[in-house]
C-alpha positions in Angstrom: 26.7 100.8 22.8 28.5 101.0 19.6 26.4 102.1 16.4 27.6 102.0 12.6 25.0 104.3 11.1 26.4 103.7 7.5 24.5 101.3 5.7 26.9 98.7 4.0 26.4 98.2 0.3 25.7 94.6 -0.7 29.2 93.7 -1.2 30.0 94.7 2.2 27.5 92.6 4.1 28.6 89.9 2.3 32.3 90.3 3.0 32.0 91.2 6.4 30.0 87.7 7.2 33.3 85.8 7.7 34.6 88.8 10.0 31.5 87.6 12.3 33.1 84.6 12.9 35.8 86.2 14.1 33.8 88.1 16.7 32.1 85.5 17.3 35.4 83.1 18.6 36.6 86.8 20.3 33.3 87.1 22.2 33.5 83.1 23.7 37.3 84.6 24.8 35.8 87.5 26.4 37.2 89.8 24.6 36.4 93.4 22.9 32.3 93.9 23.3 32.0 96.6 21.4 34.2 95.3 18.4 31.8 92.3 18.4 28.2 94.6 18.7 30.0 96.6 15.5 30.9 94.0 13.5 27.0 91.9 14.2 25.4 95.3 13.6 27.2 95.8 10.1 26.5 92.6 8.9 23.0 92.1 10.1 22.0 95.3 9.2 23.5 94.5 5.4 21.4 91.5 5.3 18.2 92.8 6.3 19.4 95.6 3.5 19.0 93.2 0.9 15.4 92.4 1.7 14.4 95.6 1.2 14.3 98.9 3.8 15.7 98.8 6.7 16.6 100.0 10.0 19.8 100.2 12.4 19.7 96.7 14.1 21.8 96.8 17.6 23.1 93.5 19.7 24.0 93.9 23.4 28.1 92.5 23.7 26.6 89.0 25.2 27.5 85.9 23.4 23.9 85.1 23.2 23.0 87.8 21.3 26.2 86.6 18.9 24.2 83.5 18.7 21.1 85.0 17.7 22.7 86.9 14.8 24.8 83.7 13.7 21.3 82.0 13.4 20.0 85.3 11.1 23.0 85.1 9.0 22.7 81.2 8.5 18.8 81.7 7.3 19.8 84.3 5.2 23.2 82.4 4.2 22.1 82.1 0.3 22.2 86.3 0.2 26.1 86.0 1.2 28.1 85.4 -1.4 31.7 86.0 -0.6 32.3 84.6 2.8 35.7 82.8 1.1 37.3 86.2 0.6 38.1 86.7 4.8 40.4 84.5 6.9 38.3 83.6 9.7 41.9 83.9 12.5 41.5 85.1 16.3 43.1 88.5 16.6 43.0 91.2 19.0 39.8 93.4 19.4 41.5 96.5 17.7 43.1 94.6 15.1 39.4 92.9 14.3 38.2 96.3 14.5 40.8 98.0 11.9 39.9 95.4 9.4 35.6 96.0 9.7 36.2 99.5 8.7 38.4 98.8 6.0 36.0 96.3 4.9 32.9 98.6 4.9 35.2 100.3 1.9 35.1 98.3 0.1 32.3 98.1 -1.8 30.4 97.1 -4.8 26.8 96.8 -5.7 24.9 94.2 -7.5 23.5 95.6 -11.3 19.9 94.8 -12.0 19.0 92.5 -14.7 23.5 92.4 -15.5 25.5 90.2 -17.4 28.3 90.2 -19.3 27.4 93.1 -21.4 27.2 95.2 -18.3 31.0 95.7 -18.2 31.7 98.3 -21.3 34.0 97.3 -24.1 31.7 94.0 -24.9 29.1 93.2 -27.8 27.4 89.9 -27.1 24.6 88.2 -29.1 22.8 84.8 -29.3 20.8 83.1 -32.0 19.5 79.6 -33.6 22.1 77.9 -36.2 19.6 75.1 -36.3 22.4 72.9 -33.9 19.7 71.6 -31.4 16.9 69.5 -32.0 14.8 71.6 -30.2 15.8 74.6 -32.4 16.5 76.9 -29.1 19.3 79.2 -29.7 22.6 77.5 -29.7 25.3 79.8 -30.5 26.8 82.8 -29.4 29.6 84.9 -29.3 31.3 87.4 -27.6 33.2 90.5 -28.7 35.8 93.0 -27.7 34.6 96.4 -29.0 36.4 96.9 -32.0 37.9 100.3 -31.3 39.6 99.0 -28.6 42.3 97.1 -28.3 42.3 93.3 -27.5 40.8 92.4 -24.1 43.3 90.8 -21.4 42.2 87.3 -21.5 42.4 84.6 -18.7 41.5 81.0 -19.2 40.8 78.0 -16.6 39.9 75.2 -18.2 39.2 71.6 -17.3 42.1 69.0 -15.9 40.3 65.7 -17.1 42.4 64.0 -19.1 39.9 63.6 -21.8 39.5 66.9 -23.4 37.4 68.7 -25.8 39.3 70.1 -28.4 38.3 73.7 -27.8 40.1 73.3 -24.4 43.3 72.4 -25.3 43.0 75.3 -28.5 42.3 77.7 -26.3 45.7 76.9 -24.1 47.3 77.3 -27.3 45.6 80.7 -28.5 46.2 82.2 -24.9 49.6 81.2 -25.2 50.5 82.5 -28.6 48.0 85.9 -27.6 49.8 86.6 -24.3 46.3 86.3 -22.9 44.8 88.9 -24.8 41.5 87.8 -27.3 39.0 90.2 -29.2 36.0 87.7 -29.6 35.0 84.0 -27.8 32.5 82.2 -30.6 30.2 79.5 -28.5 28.0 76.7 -29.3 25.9 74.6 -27.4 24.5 70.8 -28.9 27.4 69.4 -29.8 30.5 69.1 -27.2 32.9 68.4 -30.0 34.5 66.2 -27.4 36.3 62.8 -28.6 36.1 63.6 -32.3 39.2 63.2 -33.2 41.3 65.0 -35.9 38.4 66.3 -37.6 36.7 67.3 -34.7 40.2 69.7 -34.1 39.8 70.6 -37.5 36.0 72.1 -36.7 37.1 74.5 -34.2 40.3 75.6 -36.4 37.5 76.5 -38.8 35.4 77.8 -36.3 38.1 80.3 -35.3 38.9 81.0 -38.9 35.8 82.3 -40.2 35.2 84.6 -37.5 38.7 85.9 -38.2 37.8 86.5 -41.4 34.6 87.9 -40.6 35.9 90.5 -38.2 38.8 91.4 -40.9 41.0 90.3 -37.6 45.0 90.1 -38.8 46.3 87.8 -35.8 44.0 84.4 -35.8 45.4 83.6 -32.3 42.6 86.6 -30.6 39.6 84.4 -31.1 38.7 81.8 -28.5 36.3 78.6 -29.3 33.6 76.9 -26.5 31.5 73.9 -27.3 29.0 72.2 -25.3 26.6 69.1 -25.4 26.8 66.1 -26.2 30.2 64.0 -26.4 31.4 62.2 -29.1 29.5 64.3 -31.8 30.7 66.3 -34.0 29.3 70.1 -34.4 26.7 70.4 -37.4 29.6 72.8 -39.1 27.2 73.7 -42.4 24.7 75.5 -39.9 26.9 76.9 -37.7 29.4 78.6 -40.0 26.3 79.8 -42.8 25.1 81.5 -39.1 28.1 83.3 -37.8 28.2 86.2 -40.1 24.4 87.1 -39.1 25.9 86.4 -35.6 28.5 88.6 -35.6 26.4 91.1 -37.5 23.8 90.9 -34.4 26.3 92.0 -31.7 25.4 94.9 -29.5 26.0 96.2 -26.0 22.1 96.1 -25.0 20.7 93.9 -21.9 18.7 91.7 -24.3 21.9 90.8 -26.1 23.5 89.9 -23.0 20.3 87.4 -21.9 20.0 86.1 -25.2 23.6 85.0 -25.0 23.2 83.2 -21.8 20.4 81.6 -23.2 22.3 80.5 -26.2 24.6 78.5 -24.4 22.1 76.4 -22.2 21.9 72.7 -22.5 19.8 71.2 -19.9 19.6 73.6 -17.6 16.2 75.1 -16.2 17.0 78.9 -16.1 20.2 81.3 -17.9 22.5 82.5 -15.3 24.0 86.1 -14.9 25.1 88.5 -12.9 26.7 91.7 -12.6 28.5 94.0 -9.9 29.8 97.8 -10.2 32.1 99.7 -8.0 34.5 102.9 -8.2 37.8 102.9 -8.9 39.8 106.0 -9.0 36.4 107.9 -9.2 35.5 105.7 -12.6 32.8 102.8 -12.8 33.8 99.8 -13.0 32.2 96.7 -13.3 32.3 92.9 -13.4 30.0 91.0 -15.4 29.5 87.3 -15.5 27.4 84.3 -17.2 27.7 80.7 -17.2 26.1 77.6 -18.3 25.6 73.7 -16.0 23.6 71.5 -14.8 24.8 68.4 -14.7 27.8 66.1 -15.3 28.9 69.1 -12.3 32.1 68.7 -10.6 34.8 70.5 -12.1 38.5 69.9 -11.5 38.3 73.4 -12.6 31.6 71.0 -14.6 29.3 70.2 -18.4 30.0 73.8 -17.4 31.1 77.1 -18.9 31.5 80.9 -17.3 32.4 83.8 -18.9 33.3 87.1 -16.9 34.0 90.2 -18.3 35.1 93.7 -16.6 35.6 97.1 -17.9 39.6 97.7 -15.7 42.7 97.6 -17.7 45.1 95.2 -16.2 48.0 93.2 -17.0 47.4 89.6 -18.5 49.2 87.9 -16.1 48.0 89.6 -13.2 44.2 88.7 -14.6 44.9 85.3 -15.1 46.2 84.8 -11.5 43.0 86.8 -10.0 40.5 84.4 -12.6 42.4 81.5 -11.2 42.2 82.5 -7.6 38.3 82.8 -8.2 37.9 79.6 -9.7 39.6 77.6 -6.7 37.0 79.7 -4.5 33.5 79.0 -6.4 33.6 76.9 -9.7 35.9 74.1 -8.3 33.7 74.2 -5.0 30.2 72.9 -7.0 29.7 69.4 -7.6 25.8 68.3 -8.9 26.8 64.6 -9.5 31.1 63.7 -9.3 31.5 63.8 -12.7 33.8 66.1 -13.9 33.1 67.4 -18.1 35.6 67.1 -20.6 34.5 70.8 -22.0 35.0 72.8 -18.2 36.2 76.4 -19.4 36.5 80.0 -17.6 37.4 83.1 -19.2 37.6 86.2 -18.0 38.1 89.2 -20.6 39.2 92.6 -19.8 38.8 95.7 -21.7 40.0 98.7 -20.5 37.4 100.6 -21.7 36.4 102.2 -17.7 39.2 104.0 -18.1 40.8 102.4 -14.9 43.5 100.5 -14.3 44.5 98.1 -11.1 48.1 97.2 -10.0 48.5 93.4 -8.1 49.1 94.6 -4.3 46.8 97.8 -4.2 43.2 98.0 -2.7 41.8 98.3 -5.8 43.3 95.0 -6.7 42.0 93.9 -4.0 38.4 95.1 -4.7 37.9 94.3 -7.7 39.7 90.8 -6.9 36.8 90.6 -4.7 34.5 91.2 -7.7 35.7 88.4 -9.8 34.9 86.2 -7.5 31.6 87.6 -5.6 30.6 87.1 -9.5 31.6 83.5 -9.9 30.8 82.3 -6.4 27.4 83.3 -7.5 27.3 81.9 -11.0 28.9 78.5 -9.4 25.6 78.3 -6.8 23.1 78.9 -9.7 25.1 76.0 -11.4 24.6 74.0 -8.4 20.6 74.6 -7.7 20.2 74.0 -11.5 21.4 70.9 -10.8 19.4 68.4 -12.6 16.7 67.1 -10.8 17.6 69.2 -7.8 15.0 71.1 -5.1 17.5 72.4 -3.1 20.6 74.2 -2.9 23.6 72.9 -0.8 25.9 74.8 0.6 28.1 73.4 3.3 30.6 75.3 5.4 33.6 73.7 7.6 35.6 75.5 10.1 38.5 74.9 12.5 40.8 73.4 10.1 44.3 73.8 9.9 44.2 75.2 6.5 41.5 76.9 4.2 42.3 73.6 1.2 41.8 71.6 4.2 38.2 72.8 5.2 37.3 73.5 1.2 38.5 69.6 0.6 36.1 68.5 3.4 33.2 71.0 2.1 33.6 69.5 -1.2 33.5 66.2 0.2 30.2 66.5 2.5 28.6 68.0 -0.7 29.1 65.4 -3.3 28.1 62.3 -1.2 25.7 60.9 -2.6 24.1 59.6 0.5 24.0 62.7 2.0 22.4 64.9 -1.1 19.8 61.4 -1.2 19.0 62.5 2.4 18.7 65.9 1.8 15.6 65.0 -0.8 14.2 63.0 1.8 14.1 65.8 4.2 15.9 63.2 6.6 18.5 65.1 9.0 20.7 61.2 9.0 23.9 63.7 10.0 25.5 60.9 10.9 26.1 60.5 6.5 27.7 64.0 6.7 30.6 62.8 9.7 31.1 60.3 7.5 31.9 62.2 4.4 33.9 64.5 6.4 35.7 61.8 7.9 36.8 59.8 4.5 37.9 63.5 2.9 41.1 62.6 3.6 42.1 65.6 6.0 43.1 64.6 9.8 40.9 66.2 12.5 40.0 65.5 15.8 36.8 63.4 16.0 35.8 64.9 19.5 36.0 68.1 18.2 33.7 67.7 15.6 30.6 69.6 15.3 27.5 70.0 13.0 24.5 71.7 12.3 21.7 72.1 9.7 20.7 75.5 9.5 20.1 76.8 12.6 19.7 73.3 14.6 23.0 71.8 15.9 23.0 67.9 15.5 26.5 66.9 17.1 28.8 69.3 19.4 32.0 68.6 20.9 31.6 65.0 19.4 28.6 64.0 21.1 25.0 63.9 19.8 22.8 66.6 20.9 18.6 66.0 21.3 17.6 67.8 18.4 13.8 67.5 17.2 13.9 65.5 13.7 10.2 67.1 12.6 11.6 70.2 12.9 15.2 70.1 10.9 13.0 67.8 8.6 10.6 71.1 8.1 13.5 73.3 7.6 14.6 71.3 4.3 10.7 71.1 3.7 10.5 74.3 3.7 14.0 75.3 1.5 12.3 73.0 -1.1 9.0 75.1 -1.5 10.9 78.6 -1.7 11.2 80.2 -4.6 14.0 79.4 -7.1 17.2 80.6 -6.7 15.4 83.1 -4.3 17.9 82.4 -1.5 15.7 80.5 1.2 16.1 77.4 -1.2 19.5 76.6 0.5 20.0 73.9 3.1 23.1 75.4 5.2 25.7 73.3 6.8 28.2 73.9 9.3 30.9 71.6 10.1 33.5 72.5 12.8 36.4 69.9 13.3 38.9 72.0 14.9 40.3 75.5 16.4 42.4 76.0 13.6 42.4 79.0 11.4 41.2 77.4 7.8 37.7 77.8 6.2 36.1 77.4 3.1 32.5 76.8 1.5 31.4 74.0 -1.2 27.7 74.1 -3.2 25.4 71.1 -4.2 22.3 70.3 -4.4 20.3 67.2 -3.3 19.7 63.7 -5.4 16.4 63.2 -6.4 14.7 60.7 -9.1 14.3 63.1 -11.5 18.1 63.0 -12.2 17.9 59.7 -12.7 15.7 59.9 -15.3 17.5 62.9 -16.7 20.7 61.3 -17.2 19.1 57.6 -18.3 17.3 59.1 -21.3 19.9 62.4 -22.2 20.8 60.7 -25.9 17.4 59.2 -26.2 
């Protein structure tokens, strides 16, 4: 019997999920037992890890026993957050093996109570203007420490055709930069969305005052983000008489980092951060992240906004194409309710101020690649269980395609259907609604191939229907609803197979209940 007796950090159980399925497909071809014990142990035992203490956990080589721990992993699915990073192919037993060990290196660890101030270099604070009718704080900014240089700045934004005007200034400013910004001024009330010239004008002024309050030479470093409601027109007297005070109130501390995720809420339920640290060259480094969504979710890059920042100094370009990467693996996986916002916006800002630096084609590239988008993966499934009116999170998995866009189309897909997220509320395993998602995607598979599961009961293999118990798939969505929020056991799990092919990928929902109804028929009123 094999044994790892290194306990993976967080990031490594996480990354080493999709290497499962790998042993898993080696073990049904008989081959390397050991390899397969190694690679269940590791994972398992990183899992467990994150419930608190635990213990070495060993599996016999048998492919039950690979069953057994595919079931753990899918209950404990919500706690695995980068499962997009590995490429689920068949390879030989020692190749398969080369790669678990070089994954169990690379590691990072989740920061307690983190968020964007986490990563050094950034000042972050939130506060009232008076912008909401609730008078909640509703504006924010964020700040590149002033004895540093610029940050290296990457920006994602939405492809909707109908754009705020904050979108398309902040292709220009990125552009004129060279993706580099010192400061990114938010607001949330108004999405300054269809508002014409003058609404172009308000973010021009936006941009300008903090220029002029941060004594800033080159206008082109600051970065504006609105959010709310479309087609009005931000309350300018109370937001400009606030951003001195704003600016003024910037710091490095925890409390400045929540109060700035707070600040850029709309309807959602709960702020959403997160932060993860590694080593790089024997420094700290770290990623930090926050965004804001709840509904009017499905981004073409949601109304949703993310902000990441890290400490690593890296070249512009080289940050843009890692941001990018991540989006295409979490933010443009969510969909609440098919509508896509006319405000969607990622950036990612950084600093240098770790005192490492990465190269494109190194490990540490690689790592903290791997970061980026452990970081928004995580803020994109917060976005989805905040989904308004939602009790559960979605997350649906598909295998066997010929391509990972394939399987992330068909993800996607399954998880905004309507019918399907209305089932879900009902606690009504209909899976015959999630075929047919998957079968309108628009990706050619082989219908007698196709197989499905919810959690750890499997509905339809091979094509044909399988004598599953209703009551007790029923339960298992019962019983996501009643777990704690955004605990991780409020996530119904699908698997889709439709193939032997090497392409994978993951989407996030949630399901459809009444209360978005109401939400969305009284939002205005």
């Amino acid at each position: 019997m094999t044994r790892i007796d290194q306990k993976p950090e967080v990031g490594t159980a996480r990354l080493l999920t999709r290497q499962l399925q790998v042993c898993e497909r080696n073990c049904d071809k008989g081959a390397g037992g050991a390899l397969v014990e190694a690679a269940m142990t590791m994972v398992c035992f990183g899992l467990s890890g994150l419930a608190g203490d635990a213990h070495l956990l060993q599996f016999t080589a048998s492919a039950k026993a690979v069953d057994r721990a595919c079931v753990n992993v899918a209950r404990s699915r919500a706690c695995v957050r980068s499962r997009a990073l590995w490429k689920t192919v068949p390879c030989s037993a020692e190749r398969a093996r080369t790669r678990v060990i070089s994954m169990a290196e690379t590691r990072f660890t989740k920061i307690e109570n983190g968020g964007v101030t986490s990563a050094r270099g950034f000042l972050c604070a939130g506060m009232c203007a008076g912008l909401k009718p609730s008078k909640k704080d509703d504006v924010a900014i964020i700040l590149v420490d002033p004895s540093l240089p610029p940050a290296a700045a990457a920006g994602v934004f939405t492809q909707s055709v109908v754009r705020a005007a904050p979108v398309d200034i902040d292709r220009e400013q990125l552009v004129k930069s060279k993706n580099r910004a010192r400061a990114v001024v938010i607001n949330s009330g108004q999405a300054n969305a269809a508002t014409g010239d003058k609404g172009w004008q308000d973010a021009l002024e936006t941009i300008a005052t903090v220029v002029k309050i941060l004594g800033e030479q080159d206008s082109s470093l600051v970065l504006v983000s609105s959010t709310g409601v479309i087609g009005r027109r931000i309350k300018m007297p109370e937001l400009l008489a606030a951003l001195p005070a704003l600016v003024s109130a910037a710091d490095t501390s925890t409390e400045a980092g929540l109060r700035t995720a707070r600040a850029i809420m709309t309807t959602d339920l709960v702020p959403k951060a997160i932060a993860f640290e590694t080593t790089v060259d024997g420094k700290r480094v770290v990623v930090g992240g926050m965004a804001k969504g709840s509904g009017m979710i499905h981004p073409n890059m949601a109304t949703m906004l993310s902000y990441i920042t890290c400490d690593v100094a890296v070249d512009g370009d080289a940050w843009q194409g890692m941001v990018a990467r991540a989006a295409s693996k979490s933010f443009n996986q969510i969909t609440v309710d098919g509508d896509t916002s006319t405000n969607d916006t990622l950036i990612g800002l950084a600093s240098g101020a770790s005192g490492a630096s990465i190269q494109p084609g190194t490990p540490e590239f690689e790592t903290i690649e791997a970061m980026v988008t452990e970081c928004c993966q995580y803020l994109s499934m917060s976005i989805a269980r905040d989904g308004e009116g939602a009790t559960v999170l979605l997350e649906v998995f598909v295998e066997g395609a010929e391509s990972d866009a394939d399987a992330r189309k068909i993800a996607k897909t399954v998880c905004g259907s309507h019918l399907f997220k209305a089932a879900v509320f009902g606690r009504d395993p209909n899976w015959g609604r999630i075929a047919g998602a998957a079968g309108r995607a628009g990706v050619n598979f082989d219908q007698t191939k196709l197989e499905i599961s919810i959690g750890p009961y499997a509905l339809l293999v091979n094509g044909q229907p399988t004598d599953f118990v209703a009551k007790d798939v029923s339960q298992y969505m019962a019983d996501a609803a009643k777990a704690e929020y955004l605990s991780g056991n409020d996530t119904v799990a699908i698997r889709i197979k439709v193939g032997s092919g090497p392409g994978s990928g993951y989407a996030w929902g949630c399901d459809l209940s009444y209360d978005y109804v109401k939400i969305n028929a009284e939002y205005t009123t």
